[in-house]
Each structure stands twice: as C-alpha cells, then as structure tokens.
Phi, psi and omega in degrees: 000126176259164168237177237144097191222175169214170135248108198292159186274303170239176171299315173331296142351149184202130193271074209276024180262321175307305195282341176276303172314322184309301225286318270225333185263042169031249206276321195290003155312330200283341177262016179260141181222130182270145192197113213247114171232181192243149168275035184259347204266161168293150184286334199303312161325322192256339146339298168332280178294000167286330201268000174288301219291341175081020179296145170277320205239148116233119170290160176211130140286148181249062203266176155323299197283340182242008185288340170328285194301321211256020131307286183283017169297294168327330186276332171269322173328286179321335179283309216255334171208075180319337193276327165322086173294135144261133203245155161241121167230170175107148206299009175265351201246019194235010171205094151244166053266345210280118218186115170282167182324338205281329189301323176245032145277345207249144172286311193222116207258155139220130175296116132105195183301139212242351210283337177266287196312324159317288166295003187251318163312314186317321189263333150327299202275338202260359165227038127093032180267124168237133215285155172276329168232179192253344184248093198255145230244084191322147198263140173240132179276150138336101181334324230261336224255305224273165186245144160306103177316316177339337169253023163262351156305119153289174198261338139342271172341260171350346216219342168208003184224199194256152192234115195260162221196136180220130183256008198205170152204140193086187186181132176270040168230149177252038187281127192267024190269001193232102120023297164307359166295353189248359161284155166300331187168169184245147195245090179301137163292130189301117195341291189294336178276335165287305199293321175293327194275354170284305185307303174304289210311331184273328159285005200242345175098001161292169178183016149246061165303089193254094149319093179293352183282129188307331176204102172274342169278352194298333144255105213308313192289321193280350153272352162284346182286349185275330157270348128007262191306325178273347177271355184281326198240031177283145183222172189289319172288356184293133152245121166218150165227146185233164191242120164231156178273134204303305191280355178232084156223087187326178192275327189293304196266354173298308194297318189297325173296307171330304217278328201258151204288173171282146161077039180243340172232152187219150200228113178262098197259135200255088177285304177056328168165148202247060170231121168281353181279328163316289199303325182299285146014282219251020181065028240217081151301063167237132189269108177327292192283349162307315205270329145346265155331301181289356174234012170290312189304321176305335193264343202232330175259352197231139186259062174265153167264158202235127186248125185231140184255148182218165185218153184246149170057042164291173187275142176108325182242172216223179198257303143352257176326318169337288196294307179324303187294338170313282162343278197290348174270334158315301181286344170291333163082032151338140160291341190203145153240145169241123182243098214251128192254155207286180196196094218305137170259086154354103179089339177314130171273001143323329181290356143008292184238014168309331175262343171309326200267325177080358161006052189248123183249142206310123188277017183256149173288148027250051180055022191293147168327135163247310171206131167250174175306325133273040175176099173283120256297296185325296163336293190287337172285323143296011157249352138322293155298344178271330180273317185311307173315312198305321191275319175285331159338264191262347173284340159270348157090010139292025172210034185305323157241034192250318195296333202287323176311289160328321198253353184058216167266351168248085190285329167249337135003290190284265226293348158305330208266305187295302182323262215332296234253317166281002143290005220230292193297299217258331183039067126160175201246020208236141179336103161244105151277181196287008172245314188295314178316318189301316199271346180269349184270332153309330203263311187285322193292290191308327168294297170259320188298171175251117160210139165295125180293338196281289228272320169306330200259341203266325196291307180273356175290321166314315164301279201336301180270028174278322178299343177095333187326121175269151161073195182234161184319182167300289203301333169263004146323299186313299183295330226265300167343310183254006145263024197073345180312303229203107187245134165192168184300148164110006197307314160328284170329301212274304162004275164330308171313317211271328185290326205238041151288000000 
C-alpha cells in the first residue's frame, strides 16, 4: 500500500501536487490512497490516520509552510514504524545540498519534478529493489505524456475548497527572489484538452478556479480563448483567479476583460518594487510606467479585484525607497496590497547576494529577512507590523472609507505612523477586535496624524455601520457625553481609559 500525504496551510487548500503524483501512478493507483491534513492538526493524529492504512510507502510534499510540521511528523513516523519508507518531494526537499532536517530522516528525497520518478521508486521498492542513491534527481515528462489531475477532485473539494488549475508551466522571466527563475521557459498544455477537463470540473460543480500559471497573459490568444471559454458558462457563482504580468495588456485581451461582470475575477500582480536599479540587480523585467498605465485601466474599466504585491528587504533597498514604491502602488488604489518580506527560497538565485548584502535570515521557517545592510532589525520588525495592520486595516476592506482620510498624500508615511502608534497603544498585531480596532485607530489617528477630526469620526462612523458592528463606537458614545446627549460622571476617566487602550 502506498500513501500519498501533505500538509495544507488551511482546509480551503487542495494539494494539487498530490492529485498529479495520483494521476500519474499507472497501474500502482489501485493500491494508493491520498489523504490531506492541516498544519494545524497534531503530528501524533495524523500519524495515526497514515499508519490505519497499513502503508509500505508513504510520500509527503514539502513547502515553506509546512516543513515545521511534517518534520516533526516524520520524526514520529520513523519512531513508531521504522519499516515505512518514507519519500519526500516538493520545492523545500528539491535543491541540494542546501536540504532542511527533515531530508535526513526520510528514506528516500526527490528533487524537482516526482510524476514519473515517483512511481518508478515505488515499483522499486514494493519489489524488494534498493534504488543507488537515496536523493533521486526528478525525471520531467513532456506535457503532453502526463496524465490530468482533475478528476481526482472529490465533490467535497469542488464544492467548498479551491480548485487549482494549471494552463501552463514554468515562466521566462528571471527574478531572482523566485524559484521560478531556474525554468527555461513556460509550456503550455495543449488547449482543447484543458480546456475539456475545465468543462467536466465545471459540470461536476467546481466554480473556484485558481490558475497556478506564473504569467498567464503571457500569451494572449491563448489567454483569451481561456476566458472565453468561462464567460461562455458565467453564473453569480464563478470566481477565477490569475497571476498576470503587470505590463503586458494588449487590446485584445482589454476587450475580453471589459465583457466580464464585477467581482468575478481576481488578478494577482507581482509589482515587487517600482525601483529600476533593484529590478536590474534581482533580474527583474519589468516597464514601470506600462504597469503603471495597466493598472490604472484595470481599476477604472474592469470590475476585477486586483491583489498586488510588493516585497520589503529585497538587497539593495531601504525603508525610504521601500516607501516610495508604497506611494505609487497606493495611489493606483489596488483593492489589496500584499506587503510581503522577502524569504529565503531554498535554490532561489538571490542567494547570491546574501554576503554583498549582509542578507540574514531568520533560520526557522518561513525563513523571512531579519536584516540587511540597509535595514535593521528594529527597522523590519516595523514593517512587519505594519503589513499585518495594512491587511486588518485596508486589505479587509472594512475601511474603505477611513483609509483614504488617514493615509492622505503621503500613505505611506502616515500609515508607518498609524502602524508605530497602534502598537504602541494596543502591544500587539494579534486579536484586536473589530469595534476595539475602530476605537484605537480614533485615538492614534487624532493623536498622532494632522486630521480633520470631524471628517475622520464622520468617515469611520461610516465604515463601522457598514461593518454589521451592534451598538456604537467608543468615540461616539464618548462625543454623545460631551455634548450633553448623555451626562455623568467619569467622562474624563473614561476618556483617558480610551486614550491608554
């Protein structure tokens, strides 16, 4: 019996590496069973259910996020049933030397692609064969060879978690903070065959698409035949989402966009910072003022939401400069900034420039930046805190009409300021609920920012009951005292309480 297992970061999550190794094991499927846990779950629990099966083999995939887990998972595998090989794949296990604790506890590793090279250990090992090396160098098939996954989505799946989908593989661009700087180039799947297997997973009742391909405009015609194909089957429930490259969108694919109703697409753009000497440095091809232009248009003719990424403590920038790149992706009015600190990737050509740079990272996963040579730790743990604020602020988008007062002509200035001062207030970035956030950001705002107080308390009273929030804030509780609606003793005291929350 083989097993076949991960650990998803949330449930939502579907282990589309798993369902390809499934598709992918010929005749040994009928003795394989795939089995999806969280990394929220005990490792000793999920031993457990691996070990009911009664496995010879069990594969585990390997990410940033879960190497934490399926480290000390392993470690109780190995204890409680030593006879159990264990194979590892996936991109934290796919380049050595550089290979975390777990790779040497695990019987056997495979690097780089597993849908053949997998099955082919398998049948090794279950006929008493032992392979010559222990770290085996993944074999890559022909697109064309592999068998689809897709219909190994259960209806479970389909039906409540995301269904991820790839129309492509690989990516020609070279950035080096990205793993995907060591493909040769991205490979399209042949069209008509994807395209029939989107048609089943969509008569089967998916309707949460997530494109996993790195630059899906990269080819135009072929992304337009693919939304196409989805606006031909749109309903109030279709969602898809794509990773596009910011600077390249032709008229052709402008039109296709135009055509689709709001809030039906999400688009994730990888900005990463709008300083060109940074992008030369880090390998980074991208024309600013295109990206620019394209995501004004996007925001002003399409109703997609647009999730945009920027990344802190690339080599080379500075908390300034940071901030510059801040500015101009702010003011374009993205629906989302993801303000993401940089990371080690295992094989990543950034690590390059780790000693030029002073580049030092945390050595626990998920390996994030501590410091560089222009940006010191104290530095990064504010903007640590500051991207946590920014997603409960403005990425949830229950403050829609409060960010714009607050961040003004300078967003980010002011919001390093709004950040400093709720931490300060509140010492910590962690559940703050949603009426206590509404009363420390009247406080820190009115406190430190220059704001009209009138257009601020008018702007977040707007939010709040927009928010579903019962009863009313603090500050108008507060206002309603000291204008006589409601007189008693302590206003002051309470005031004060309110100030030093």
């Amino acid at each position: 019996m083989i097993t076949l297992a991960t650990l998803n970061a949330r449930y939502i999550h579907t282990a589309f590496g798993l369902r390809y190794l499934y598709a992918n094991l010929g005749e040994l499927q009928a003795q394989t069973v795939m089995r999806e846990f969280t990394i929220h779950e005990m490792p000793l629990n999920i031993a457990e259910k691996l070990l009911s099966d009664q496995p010879t083999i069990i594969g585990i995939s390997v990410y940033i996020w879960n190497v934490r887990e399926v480290t000390e998972l392993v470690g109780v595998l190995k204890q409680i049933a030593p006879q159990v090989k264990i194979v590892l794949g996936g991109p934290e296990v796919s380049h050595p030397p550089d290979l975390p604790d777990v790779a040497e506890l695990a019987d056997y590793v495979i690097t780089g692609p597993g849908e053949l090279s997998f099955r082919q250990l398998c049948e090794q090992l279950l006929q008493g064969q032992k392979p010559l090396n222990r770290i085996i160098s993944g074999v890559s098939v022909p697109l064309d060879q592999l068998q689809l996954p897709y219909q190994f989505y259960l209806e479970e799946d389909l039906a409540n978690r995301i269904t991820y989908v790839e129309a492509s593989r690989g990516c020609p661009f070279k950035c080096e903070f990205c793993l995907s700087a060591l493909d040769k180039t991205a490979k399209p799947f042949e069209l008509g065959a994807f395209l029939d297997e989107m048609d089943s997973l969509y008569q089967r009742g998916a309707r949460n698409f997530k494109f996993i391909d790195r630059t899906f405009n990269l080819k135009v015609k072929t992304s337009v035949a693919i939304l196409e194909f989805f606006l031909e089957r749109m309903d109030e429930d279709l969602y898809l989402h794509f990773e596009v490259i910011p600077d390249n969108l032709p008229d052709a694919l402008k039109d296709m966009l135009k055509r689709f109703p709001p809030n039906r697409l999400q688009f994730e753009i990888g900005v990463q910072t709008f300083d060109p000497q940074i992008q030369d440095l880090i390998s980074r091809r991208q024309d600013n003022d295109k990206t620019i232009k394209n995501l004004l248009w996007l925001r002003e003719h399409t109703g997609a939401h647009l999730h945009t990424d920027l990344i802190f403590g690339l080599p080379g920038d500075t908390l300034e400069n940071f901030g510059k790149s801040f500015d101009q992706l702010a003011l374009l009015r993205p629906q989302e900034i993801q303000l993401g600190i940089l990371k080690r990737l295992r094989g990543a050509p950034i690590n390059r420039h780790s000693e030029d740079y002073q580049l030092r990272y945390n050595p626990h996963p998920p390996y994030n930046i501590l410091s560089t040579r222009d940006i010191d730790f104290s530095t990064m743990q504010r903007v640590n805190r500051l991207a946590r604020y920014w997603d409960m602020i403005a990425n949830s988008g229950r403050f829609t009409v409060s960010l714009p007062v607050i961040l003004g002509d300078q967003p980010f200035v002011r919001f390093l300021a709004l950040s400093d001062a709720l931490y300060i207030a509140s010492n910590s970035t962690w559940k703050i609920n949603l009426q206590r956030l509404f009363d420390l950001i009247h406080v820190v705002s009115t406190d430190v920012l220059v704001l009209d107080k009138a257009e601020l308390e008018a702007a977040l009273l707007e939010d709040y009951q927009r928010s579903g929030q019962k009863g009313e804030p603090a500050f108008v509780k507060q206002k309603a005292v000291v204008t006589g609606k409601k007189m008693g003793k302590g206003t002051a005291n309470k005031r004060q309480q309110l100030h030093n929350q």
